[in-house]
VEXDREN-2710 file (C-alpha; in Angstrom, 1 decimal):
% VEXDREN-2710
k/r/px/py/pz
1/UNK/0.0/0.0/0.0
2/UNK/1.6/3.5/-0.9
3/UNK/2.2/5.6/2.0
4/UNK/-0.5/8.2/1.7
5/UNK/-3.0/5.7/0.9
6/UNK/-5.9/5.8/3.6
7/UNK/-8.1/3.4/4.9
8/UNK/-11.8/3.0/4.0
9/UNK/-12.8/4.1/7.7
10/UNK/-10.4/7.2/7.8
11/UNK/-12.3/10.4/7.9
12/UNK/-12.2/13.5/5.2
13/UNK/-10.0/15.0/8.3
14/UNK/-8.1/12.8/9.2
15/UNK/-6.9/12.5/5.0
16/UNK/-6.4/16.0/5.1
17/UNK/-4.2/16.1/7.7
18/UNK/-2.3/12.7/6.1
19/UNK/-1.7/14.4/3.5
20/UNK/-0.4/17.8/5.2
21/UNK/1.9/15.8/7.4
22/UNK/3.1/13.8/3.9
23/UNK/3.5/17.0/2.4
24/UNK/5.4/19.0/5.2
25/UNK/7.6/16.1/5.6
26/UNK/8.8/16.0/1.9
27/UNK/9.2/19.7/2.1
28/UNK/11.4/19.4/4.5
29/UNK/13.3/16.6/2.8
30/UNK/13.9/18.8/-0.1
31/UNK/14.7/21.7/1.6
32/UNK/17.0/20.9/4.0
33/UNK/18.6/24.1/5.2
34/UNK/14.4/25.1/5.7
35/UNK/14.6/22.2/7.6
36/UNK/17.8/23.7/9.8
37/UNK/16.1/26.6/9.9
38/UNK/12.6/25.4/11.2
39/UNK/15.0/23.4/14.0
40/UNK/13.6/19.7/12.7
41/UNK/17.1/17.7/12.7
42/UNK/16.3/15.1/10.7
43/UNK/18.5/16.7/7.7
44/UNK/21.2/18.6/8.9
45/UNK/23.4/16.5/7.1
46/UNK/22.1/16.7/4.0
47/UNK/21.9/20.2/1.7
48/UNK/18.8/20.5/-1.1
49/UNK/19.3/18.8/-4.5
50/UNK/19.8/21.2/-7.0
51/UNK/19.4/18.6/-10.2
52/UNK/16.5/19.0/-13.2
53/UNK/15.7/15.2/-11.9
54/UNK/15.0/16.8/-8.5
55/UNK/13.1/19.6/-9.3
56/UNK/10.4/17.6/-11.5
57/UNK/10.0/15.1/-9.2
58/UNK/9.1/18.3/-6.7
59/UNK/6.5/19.1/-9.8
60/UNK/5.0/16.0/-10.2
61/UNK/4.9/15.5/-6.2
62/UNK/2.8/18.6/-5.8
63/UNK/0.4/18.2/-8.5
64/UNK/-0.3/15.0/-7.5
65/UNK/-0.6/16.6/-4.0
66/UNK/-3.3/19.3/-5.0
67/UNK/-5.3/16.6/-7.2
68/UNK/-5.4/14.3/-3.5
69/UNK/-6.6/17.4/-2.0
70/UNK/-9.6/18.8/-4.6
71/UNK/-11.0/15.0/-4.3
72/UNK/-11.3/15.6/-0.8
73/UNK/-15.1/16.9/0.1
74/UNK/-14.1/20.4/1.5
75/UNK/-18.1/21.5/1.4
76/UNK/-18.1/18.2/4.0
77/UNK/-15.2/20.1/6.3
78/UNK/-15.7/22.2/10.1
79/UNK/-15.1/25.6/9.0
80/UNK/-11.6/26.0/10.3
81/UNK/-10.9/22.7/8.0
82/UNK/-12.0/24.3/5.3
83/UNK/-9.6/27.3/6.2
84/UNK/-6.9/24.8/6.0
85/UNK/-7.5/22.9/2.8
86/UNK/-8.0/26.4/1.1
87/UNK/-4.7/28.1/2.6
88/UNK/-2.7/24.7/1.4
89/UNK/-4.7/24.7/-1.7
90/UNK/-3.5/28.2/-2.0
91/UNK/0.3/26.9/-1.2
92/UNK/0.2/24.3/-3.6
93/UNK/-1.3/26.2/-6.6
94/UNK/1.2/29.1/-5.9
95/UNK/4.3/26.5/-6.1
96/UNK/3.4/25.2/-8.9
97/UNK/2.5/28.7/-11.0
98/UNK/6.0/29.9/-11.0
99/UNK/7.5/27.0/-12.0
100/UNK/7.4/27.8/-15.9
101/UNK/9.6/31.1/-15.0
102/UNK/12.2/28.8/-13.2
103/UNK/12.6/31.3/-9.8
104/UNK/15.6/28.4/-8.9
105/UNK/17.8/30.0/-11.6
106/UNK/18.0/33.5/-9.6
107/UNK/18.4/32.2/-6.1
108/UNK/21.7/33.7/-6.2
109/UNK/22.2/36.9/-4.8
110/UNK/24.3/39.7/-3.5
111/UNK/22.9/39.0/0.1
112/UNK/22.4/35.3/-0.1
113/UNK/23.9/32.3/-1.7
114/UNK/26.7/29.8/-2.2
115/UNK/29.0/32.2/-1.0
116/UNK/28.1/32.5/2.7
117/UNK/27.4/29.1/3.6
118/UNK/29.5/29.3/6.4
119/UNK/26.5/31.1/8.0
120/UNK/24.2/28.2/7.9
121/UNK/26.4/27.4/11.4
122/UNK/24.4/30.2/13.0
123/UNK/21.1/27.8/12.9
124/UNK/22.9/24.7/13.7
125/UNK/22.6/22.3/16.6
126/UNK/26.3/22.6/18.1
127/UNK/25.8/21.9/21.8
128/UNK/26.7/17.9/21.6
129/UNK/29.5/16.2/20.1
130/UNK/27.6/14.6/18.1
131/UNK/25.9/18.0/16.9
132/UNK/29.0/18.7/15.5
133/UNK/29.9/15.3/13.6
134/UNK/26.8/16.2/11.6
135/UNK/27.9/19.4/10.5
136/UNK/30.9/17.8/9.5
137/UNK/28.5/15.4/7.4
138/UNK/26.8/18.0/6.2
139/UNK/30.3/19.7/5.1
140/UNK/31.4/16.5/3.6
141/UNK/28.9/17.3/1.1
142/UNK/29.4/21.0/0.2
143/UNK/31.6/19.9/-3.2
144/UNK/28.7/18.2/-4.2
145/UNK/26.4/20.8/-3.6
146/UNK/28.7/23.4/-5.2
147/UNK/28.8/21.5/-8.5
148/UNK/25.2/21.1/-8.8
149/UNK/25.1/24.7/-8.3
150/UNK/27.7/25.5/-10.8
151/UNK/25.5/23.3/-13.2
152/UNK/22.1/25.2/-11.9
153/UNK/24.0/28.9/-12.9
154/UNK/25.1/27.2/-16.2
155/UNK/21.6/26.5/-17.6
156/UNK/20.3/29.9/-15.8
157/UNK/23.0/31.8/-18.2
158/UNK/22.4/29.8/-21.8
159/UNK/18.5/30.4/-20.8
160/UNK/19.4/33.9/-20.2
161/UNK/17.8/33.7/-16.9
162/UNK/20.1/35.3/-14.6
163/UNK/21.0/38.0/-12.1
164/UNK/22.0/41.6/-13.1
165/UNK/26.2/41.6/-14.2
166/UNK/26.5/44.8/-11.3
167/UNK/24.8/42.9/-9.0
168/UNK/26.9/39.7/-8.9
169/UNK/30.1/41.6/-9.2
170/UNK/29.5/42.2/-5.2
171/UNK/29.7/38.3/-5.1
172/UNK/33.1/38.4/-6.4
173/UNK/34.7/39.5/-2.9
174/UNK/32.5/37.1/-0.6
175/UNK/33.6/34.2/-2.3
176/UNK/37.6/35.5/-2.1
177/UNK/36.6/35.0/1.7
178/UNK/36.6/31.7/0.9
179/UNK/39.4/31.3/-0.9
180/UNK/41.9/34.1/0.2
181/UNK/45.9/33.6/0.6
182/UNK/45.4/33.6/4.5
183/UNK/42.9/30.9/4.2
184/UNK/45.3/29.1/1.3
185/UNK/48.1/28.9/4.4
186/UNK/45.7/28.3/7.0
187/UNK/42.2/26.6/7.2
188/UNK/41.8/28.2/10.8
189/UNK/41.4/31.5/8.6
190/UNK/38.5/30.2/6.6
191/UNK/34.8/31.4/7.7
192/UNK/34.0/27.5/8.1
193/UNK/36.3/27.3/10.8
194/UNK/34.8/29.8/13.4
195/UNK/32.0/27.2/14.2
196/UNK/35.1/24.9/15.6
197/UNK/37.5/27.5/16.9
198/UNK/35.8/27.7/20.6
199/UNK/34.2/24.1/21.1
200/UNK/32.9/24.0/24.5
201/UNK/35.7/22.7/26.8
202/UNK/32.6/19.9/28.7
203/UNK/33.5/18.1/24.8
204/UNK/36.9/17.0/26.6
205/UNK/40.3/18.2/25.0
206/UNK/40.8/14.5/23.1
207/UNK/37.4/15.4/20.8
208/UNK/38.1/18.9/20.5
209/UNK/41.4/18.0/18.9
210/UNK/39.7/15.6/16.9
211/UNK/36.5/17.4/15.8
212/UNK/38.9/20.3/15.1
213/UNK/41.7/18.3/13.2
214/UNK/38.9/17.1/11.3
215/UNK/37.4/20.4/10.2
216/UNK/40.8/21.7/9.1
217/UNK/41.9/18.7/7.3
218/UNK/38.5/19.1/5.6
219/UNK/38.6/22.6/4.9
220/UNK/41.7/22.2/2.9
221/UNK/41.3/19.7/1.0
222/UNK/38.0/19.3/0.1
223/UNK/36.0/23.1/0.4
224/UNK/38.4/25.1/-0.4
225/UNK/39.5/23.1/-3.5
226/UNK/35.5/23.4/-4.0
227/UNK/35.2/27.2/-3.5
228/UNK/38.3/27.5/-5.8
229/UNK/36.5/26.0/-8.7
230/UNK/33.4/27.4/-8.0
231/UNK/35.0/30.9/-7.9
232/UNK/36.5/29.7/-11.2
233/UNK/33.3/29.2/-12.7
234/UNK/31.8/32.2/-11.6
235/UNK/34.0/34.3/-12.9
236/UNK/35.1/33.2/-16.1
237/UNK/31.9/31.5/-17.2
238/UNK/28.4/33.0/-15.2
239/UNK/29.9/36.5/-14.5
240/UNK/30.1/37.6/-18.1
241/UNK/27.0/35.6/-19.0
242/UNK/25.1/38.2/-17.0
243/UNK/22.5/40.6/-17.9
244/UNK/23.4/44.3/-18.2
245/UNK/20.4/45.5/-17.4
246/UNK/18.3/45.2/-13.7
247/UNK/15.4/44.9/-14.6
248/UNK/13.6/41.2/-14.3
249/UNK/11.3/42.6/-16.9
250/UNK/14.3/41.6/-19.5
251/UNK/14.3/38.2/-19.0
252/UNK/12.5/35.9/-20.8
253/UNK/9.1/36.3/-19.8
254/UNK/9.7/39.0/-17.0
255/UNK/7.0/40.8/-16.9
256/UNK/4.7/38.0/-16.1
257/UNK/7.3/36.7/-13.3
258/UNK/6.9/40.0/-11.7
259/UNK/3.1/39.9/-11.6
260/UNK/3.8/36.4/-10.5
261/UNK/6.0/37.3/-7.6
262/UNK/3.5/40.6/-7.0
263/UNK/0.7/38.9/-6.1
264/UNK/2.5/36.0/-4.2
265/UNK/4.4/38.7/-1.9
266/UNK/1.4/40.3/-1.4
267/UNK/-1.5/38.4/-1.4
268/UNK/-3.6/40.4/-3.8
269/UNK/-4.0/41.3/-7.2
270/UNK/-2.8/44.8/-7.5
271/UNK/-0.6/45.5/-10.5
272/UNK/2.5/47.2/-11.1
273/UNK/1.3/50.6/-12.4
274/UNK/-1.5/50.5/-9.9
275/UNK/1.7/49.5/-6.4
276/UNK/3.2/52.7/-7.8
277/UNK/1.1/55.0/-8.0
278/UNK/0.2/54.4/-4.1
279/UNK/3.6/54.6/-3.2
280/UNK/3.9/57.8/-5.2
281/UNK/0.8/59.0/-2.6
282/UNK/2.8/57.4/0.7
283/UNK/5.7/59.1/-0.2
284/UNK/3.8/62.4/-0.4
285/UNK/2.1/62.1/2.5
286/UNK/4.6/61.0/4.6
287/UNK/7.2/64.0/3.4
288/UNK/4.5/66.1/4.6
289/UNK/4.7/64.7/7.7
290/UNK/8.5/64.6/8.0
291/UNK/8.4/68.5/7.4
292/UNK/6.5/69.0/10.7
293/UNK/9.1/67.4/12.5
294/UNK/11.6/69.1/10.7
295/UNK/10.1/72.3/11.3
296/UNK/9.3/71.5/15.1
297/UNK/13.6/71.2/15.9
298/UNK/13.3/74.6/14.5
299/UNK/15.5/73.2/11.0
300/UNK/14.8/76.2/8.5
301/UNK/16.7/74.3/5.6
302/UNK/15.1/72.2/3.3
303/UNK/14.2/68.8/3.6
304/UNK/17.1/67.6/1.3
305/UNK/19.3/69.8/3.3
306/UNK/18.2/67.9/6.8
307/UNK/18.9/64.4/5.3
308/UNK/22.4/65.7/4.8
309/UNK/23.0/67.0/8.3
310/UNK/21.3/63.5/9.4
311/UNK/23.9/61.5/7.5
312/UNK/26.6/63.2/8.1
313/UNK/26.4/64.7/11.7
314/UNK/28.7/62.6/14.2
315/UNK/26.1/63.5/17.2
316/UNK/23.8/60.8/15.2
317/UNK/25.8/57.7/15.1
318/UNK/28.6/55.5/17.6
319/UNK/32.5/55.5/16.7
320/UNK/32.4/51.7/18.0
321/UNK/30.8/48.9/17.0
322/UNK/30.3/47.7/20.8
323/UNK/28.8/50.9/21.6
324/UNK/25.8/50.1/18.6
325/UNK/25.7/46.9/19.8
326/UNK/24.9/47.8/23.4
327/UNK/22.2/50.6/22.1
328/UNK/20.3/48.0/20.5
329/UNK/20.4/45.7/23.8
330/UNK/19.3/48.3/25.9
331/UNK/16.1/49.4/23.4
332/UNK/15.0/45.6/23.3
333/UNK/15.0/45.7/27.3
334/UNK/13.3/49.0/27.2
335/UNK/10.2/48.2/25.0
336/UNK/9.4/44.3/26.6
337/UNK/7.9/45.6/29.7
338/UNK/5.3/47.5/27.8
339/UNK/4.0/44.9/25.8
340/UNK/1.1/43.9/28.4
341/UNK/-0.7/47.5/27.4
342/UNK/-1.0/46.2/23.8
343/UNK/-1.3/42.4/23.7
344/UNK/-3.1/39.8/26.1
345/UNK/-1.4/36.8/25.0
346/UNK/2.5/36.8/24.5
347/UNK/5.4/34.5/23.2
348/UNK/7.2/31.8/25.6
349/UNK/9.8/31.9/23.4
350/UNK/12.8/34.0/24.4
351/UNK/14.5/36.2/21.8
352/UNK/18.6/37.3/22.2
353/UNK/20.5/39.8/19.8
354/UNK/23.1/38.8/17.3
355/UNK/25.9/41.0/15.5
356/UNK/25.3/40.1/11.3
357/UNK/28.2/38.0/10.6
358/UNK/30.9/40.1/8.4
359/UNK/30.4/37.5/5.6
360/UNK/27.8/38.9/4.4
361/UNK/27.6/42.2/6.7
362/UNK/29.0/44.3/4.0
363/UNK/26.1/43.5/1.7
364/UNK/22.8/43.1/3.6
365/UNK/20.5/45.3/5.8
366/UNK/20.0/47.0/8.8
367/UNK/18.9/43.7/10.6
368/UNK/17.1/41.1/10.2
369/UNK/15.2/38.0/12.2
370/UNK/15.6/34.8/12.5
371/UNK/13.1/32.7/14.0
372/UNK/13.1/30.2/16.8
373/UNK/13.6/26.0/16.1
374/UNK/10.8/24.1/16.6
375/UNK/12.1/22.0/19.1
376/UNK/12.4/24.7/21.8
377/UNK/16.6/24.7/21.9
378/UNK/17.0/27.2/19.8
379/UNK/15.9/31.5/20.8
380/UNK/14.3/33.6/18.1
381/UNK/17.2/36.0/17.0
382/UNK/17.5/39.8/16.1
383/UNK/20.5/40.2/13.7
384/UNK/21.9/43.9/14.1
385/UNK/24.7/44.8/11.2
386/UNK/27.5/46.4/13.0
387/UNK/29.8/47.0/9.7
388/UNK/30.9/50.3/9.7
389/UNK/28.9/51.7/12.8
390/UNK/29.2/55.2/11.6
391/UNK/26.6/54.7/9.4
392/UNK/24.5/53.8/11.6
393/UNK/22.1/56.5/12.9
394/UNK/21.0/56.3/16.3
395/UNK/17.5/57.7/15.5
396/UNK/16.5/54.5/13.4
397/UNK/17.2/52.0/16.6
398/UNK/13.9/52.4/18.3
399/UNK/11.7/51.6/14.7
400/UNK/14.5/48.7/13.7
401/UNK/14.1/46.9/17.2
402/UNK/10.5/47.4/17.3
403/UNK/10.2/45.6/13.6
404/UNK/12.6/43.1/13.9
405/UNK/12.2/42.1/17.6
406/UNK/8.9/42.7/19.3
407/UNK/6.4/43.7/18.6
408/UNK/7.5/43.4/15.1
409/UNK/8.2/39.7/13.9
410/UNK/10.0/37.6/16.5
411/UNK/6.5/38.5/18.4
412/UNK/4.4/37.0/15.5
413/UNK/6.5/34.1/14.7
414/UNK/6.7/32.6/17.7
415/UNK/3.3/33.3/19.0
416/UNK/2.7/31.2/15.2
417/UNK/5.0/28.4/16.0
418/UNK/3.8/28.2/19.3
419/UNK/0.0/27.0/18.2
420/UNK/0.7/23.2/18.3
421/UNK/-2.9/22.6/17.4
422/UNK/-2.3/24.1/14.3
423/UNK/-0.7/22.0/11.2
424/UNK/2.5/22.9/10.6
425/UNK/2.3/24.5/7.0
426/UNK/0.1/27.1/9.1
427/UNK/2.2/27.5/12.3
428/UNK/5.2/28.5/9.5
429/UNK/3.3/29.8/6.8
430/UNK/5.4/33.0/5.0
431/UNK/2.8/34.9/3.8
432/UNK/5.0/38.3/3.2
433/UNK/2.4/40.6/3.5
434/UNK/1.0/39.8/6.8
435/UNK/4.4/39.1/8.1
436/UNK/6.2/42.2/6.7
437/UNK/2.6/44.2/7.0
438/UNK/2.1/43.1/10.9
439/UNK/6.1/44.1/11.3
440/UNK/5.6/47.7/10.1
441/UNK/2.1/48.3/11.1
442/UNK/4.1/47.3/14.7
443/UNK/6.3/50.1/13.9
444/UNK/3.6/52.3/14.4
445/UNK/2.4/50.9/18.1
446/UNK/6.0/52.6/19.3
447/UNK/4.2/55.6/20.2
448/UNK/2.0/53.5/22.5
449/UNK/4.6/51.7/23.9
450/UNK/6.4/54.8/25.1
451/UNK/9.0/55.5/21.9
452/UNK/9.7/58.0/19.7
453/UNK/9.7/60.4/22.6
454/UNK/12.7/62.4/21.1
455/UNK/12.2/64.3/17.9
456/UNK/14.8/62.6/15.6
457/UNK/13.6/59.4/16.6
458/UNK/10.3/60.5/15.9
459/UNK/11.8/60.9/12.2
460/UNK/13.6/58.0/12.4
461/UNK/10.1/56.4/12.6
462/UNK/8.7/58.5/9.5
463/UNK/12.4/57.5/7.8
464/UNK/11.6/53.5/8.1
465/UNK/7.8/54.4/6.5
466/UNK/9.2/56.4/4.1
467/UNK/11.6/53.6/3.1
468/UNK/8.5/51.1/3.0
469/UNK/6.8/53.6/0.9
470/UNK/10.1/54.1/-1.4
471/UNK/10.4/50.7/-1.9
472/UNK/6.7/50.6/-3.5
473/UNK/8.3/53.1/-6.1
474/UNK/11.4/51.8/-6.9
475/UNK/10.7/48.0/-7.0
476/UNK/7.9/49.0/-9.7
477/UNK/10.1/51.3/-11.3
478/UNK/12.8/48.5/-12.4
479/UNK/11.0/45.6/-12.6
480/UNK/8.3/47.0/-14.4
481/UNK/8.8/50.8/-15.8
482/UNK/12.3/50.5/-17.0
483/UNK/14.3/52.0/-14.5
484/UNK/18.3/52.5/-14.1
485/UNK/19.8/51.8/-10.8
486/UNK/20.6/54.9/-10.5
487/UNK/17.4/56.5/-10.7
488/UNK/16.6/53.9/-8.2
489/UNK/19.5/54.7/-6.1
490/UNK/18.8/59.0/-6.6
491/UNK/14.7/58.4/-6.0
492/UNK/15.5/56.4/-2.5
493/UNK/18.7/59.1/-1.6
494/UNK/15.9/62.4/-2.4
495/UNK/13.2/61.4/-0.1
496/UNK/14.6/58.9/2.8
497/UNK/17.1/60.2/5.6
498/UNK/19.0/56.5/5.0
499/UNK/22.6/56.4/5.0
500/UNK/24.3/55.7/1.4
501/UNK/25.4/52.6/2.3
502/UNK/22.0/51.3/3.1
503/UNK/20.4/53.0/0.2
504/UNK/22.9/51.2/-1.9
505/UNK/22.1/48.0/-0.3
506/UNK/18.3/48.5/-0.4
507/UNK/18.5/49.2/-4.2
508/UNK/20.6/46.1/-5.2
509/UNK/18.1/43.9/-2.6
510/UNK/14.9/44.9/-4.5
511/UNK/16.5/44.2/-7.9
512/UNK/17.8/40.6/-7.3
513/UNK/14.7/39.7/-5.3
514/UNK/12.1/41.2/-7.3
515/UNK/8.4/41.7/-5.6
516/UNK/9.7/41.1/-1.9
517/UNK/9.6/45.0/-1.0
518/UNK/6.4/45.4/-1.8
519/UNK/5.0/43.4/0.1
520/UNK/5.7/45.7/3.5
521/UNK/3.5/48.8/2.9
522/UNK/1.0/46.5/1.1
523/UNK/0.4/44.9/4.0
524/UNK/0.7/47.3/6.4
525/UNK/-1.7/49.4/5.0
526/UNK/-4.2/46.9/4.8
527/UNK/-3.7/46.2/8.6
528/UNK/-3.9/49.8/9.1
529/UNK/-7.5/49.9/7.6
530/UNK/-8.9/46.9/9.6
531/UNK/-7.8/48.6/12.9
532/UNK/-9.6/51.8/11.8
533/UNK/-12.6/50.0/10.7
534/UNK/-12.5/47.9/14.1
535/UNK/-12.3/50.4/16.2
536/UNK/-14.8/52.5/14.2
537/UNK/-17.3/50.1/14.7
538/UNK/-16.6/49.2/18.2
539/UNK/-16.2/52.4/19.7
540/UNK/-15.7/52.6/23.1
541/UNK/-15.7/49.1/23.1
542/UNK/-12.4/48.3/21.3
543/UNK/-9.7/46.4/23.0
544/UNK/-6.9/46.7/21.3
545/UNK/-5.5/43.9/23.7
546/UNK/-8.1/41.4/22.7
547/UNK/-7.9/42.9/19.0
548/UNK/-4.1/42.2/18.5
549/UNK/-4.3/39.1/19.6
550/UNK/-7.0/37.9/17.5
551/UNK/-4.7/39.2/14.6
552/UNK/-2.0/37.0/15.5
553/UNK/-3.9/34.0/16.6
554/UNK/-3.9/31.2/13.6
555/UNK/-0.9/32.6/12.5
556/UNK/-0.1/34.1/9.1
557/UNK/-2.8/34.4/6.3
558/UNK/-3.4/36.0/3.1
559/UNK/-4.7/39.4/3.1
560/UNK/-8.5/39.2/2.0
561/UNK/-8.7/36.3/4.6
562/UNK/-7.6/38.5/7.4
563/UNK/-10.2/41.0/6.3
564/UNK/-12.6/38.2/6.6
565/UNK/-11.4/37.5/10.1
566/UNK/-11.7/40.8/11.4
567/UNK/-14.8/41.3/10.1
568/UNK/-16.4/38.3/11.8
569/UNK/-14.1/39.5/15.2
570/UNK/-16.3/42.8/15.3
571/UNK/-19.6/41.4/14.5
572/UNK/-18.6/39.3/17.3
573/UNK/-17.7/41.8/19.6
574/UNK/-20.7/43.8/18.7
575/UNK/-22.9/40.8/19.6
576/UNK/-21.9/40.5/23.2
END
């Protein structure tokens, strides 16, 4: 009997959830660093398989999938069943409709890719011994994955498929990390090393020796070797193989891949033109707003003229990078104690700070989040970019904590994973816009939760919506209306206080990872809305306690399905 065949006396229910357990299993199978990530250790030795043979056996796997689950009775289902077949309905059908534009073939990016596998250590189990023995597996088989990847970039080029030529040019010094003359003379010197340069001392000296005799020997003489001919590759071969221009538009069927990747990010059906034109209306509304502010610390320069003094005052930024680090420590301690005024319900889950590691520091964000494992032995983790700290403004620490840590996302995510009685493809579900909307619509509760009290951080709050609203403009502009970089690049640097090197940054993010931006001030808008229209109706009656926490309970959805449930929350309400 095949494995997902079910009985004759096996409920509609109990096939549906069969089938989302078979599913989420083999998800994880072929995703294997997801898996990491998730904190289910069942492949941390193993890395994805990048082959054609692979990837249609993913295909056929998921159609067969969504034809198991439409000849299920969903009219038969409890209404929170029928939730769940249509939100994995709505997974399945979404994998499969941007297969035809092969999204595998532009994984690579300046933030992400094979260049900074090292960091993958960051998410690993390394407490045991035996913790590290698999990573050493796992490491075993980075040649492998290397040279499925050099095949995966060599059909991506002859299908002219692949990342702007500017934009993997920033590759070019990652992977030198890898391979650089100090690491050439000494495999202690490679980034794969600093997971075994401090093994904890309760390992007993004869297995650190060995573990760490192990990882050298293997850093010399099988990655490196590997990262040498990778590098090779990449530069001879992909690198001039690359597009010119930044647009995905020019690639073979680009316009429809953006669409694609617009309406997957954020849950709706809004076009390009149409994205634009309401960031063109953000961005003048919030401008008008940052003039107030401006005008209130008694600045009689122009706008343009204060982003200048912002940037390039020293008063606005630390000379150290342990100094940053320590702001951003205490502003997390600051804001936790107010989080009982605005939610009922919060996360067990602890969260801890992390400095971005300088692998990839150079060429990513502000910060970022990474979420807790699954099996509790892992924190959720706020990433805080410490390369060059002077260009770091001071007023942007309250809005980046309050996104990134809590309330922002490691508040939702955990308070998702943390619904056992949820299935799984719900308690992780991605849906951009809610999680990116809920992040910078919690932005916006810093003013209740005490912040923002100084002016400049007041506009460091207007700078992040501005940015959100920025992004609308400029993603649409180059993927969909033709725009250079550095139009991009001189749009972002004329109405957002961010420092150069983040504008930079920001730019070269939305063009290799087309879509993603928008998918912030979509959804926070929308969120937005439902909060006016709850409290509107509610009156005197709105809790906003009881009203977050219906927004995060059942984890991420799609936007018109959160509508739905707040709509059904204050008829609710009202009939009490």
């Amino acid at each position: 009997m095949p494995p997902h065949a079910c009985t004759e006396t096996s409920s509609p229910i109990q096939q549906l959830h069969t089938l989302f357990a078979e599913c989420w299993d083999r998800e994880l199978a072929e995703n294997p660093i997801t898996a990491t990530y998730i904190g289910d250790p069942r492949f941390n030795a193993l890395w994805p398989d990048l082959s054609s043979a692979a990837q249609a056996a993913s295909e056929a796997a998921n159609r067969a999938a969504l034809s198991r689950l439409l000849a299920l009775p969903r009219e038969a289902l409890p209404a929170e069943e029928q939730l769940n077949f249509d939100l994995f309905e709505h997974e399945l059908r979404a994998r499969l409709a941007v297969l035809p534009f092969q999204p595998l073939a532009y994984a690579i990016s300046a933030r992400e890719g094979p260049q900074s596998l090292n960091e993958l250590a960051e998410i690993m189990p390394l407490d045991r011994v035996a913790d590290v023995e698999v990573w050493l597996q796992r490491l075993r088989g980075l040649p492998n994955y290397l040279a499925q990847y050099t095949e995966l970039l060599r059909r991506a080029a002859h299908e002219r498929r692949t990342q702007p030529r500017l934009l993997m040019e920033r590759v070019l010094p990652q992977l030198q990390m890898q391979v650089s003359a100090e690491v050439l003379a000494d495999p202690t010197q490679s980034p794969f090393y600093s997971a075994f340069a401090q093994l904890p001392a309760r390992f007993g000296n004869a297995a650190v020796a060995r573990l760490q005799a192990e990882a050298q020997a293997l850093i010399a003489q099988a990655i490196v070797p590997a990262y040498q001919d990778f590098q090779a590759f990449f530069e001879r071969e992909y690198l001039p193989a690359c597009r010119e221009s930044v647009g995905i538009s020019d690639t073979p069927e680009g316009l429809a891949y953006y669409q694609n990747r617009i309406e997957f990010h954020t849950t709706t059906q809004l076009t390009a033109q149409q994205i634009h034109q309401i960031g063109l209306d953000e961005v003048a509304r919030i401008q008008a707003e940052m003039k107030q502010v401006m005008q209130g610390l008694g600045y009689r320069g122009s706008l343009t003229e204060f982003f200048a003094f912002l940037r390039s005052d020293p008063q606005f930024y630390y000379s150290s990078a342990e100094d940053l680090f320590a702001a951003y420590v205490l502003c997390a301690k600051k804001i936790e104690p107010e989080l009982c005024k605005l939610f009922g319900k919060l996360p067990r889950t602890p969260y801890g700070l992390r400095a971005i590691p300088m692998t990839s520091a150079p060429n990513t964000t502000a910060a970022y989040y990474s979420g807790p494992s699954d099996d509790g032995l892992r924190a959720g983790y706020y990433y805080v970019n410490l390369y060059r700290p002077e260009m770091r403004p001071k007023y942007e620490i309250e809005v980046l904590t309050v996104h990134e840590a809590v309330p922002g996302h490691h508040l939702q995510i955990a308070l998702a994973q943390e619904q056992q009685d949820l299935p799984k493809f719900r308690r992780f579900a991605g849906y951009n816009a809610y999680l990116e909307g809920w992040a910078l619509y919690a932005e916006t509760l810093g003013f209740e939760l005490g912040l923002y009290q100084d002016p400049y951080s007041h506009f460091g709050q207007l700078t992040y919506d501005m940015w959100r609203a920025v992004r609308l403009v400029v993603d649409t502009g180059l993927h969909a209306l033709g725009w250079t970089r550095q139009q991009a690049i001189d749009y972002f640097r004329a109405h957002a206080a961010k420092t150069e090197v983040d504008i930079i940054n920001e730019v070269d993010r939305y063009i290799g990872w087309p879509g993603q931006a928008l998918s912030y001030k979509i959804g926070q808008l929308r969120v937005l809305a439902m909060r006016r229209r709850a409290e509107q109706h509610l009156g005197p009656d709105f809790d906003i306690r009881a009203y977050h926490d219906m927004l995060l309970d059942g984890g991420a959805l799609p936007l018109d399905l959160l509508d739905r449930k707040v709509d059904a929350w204050i008829q609710a309400q009202q009939a009490v």
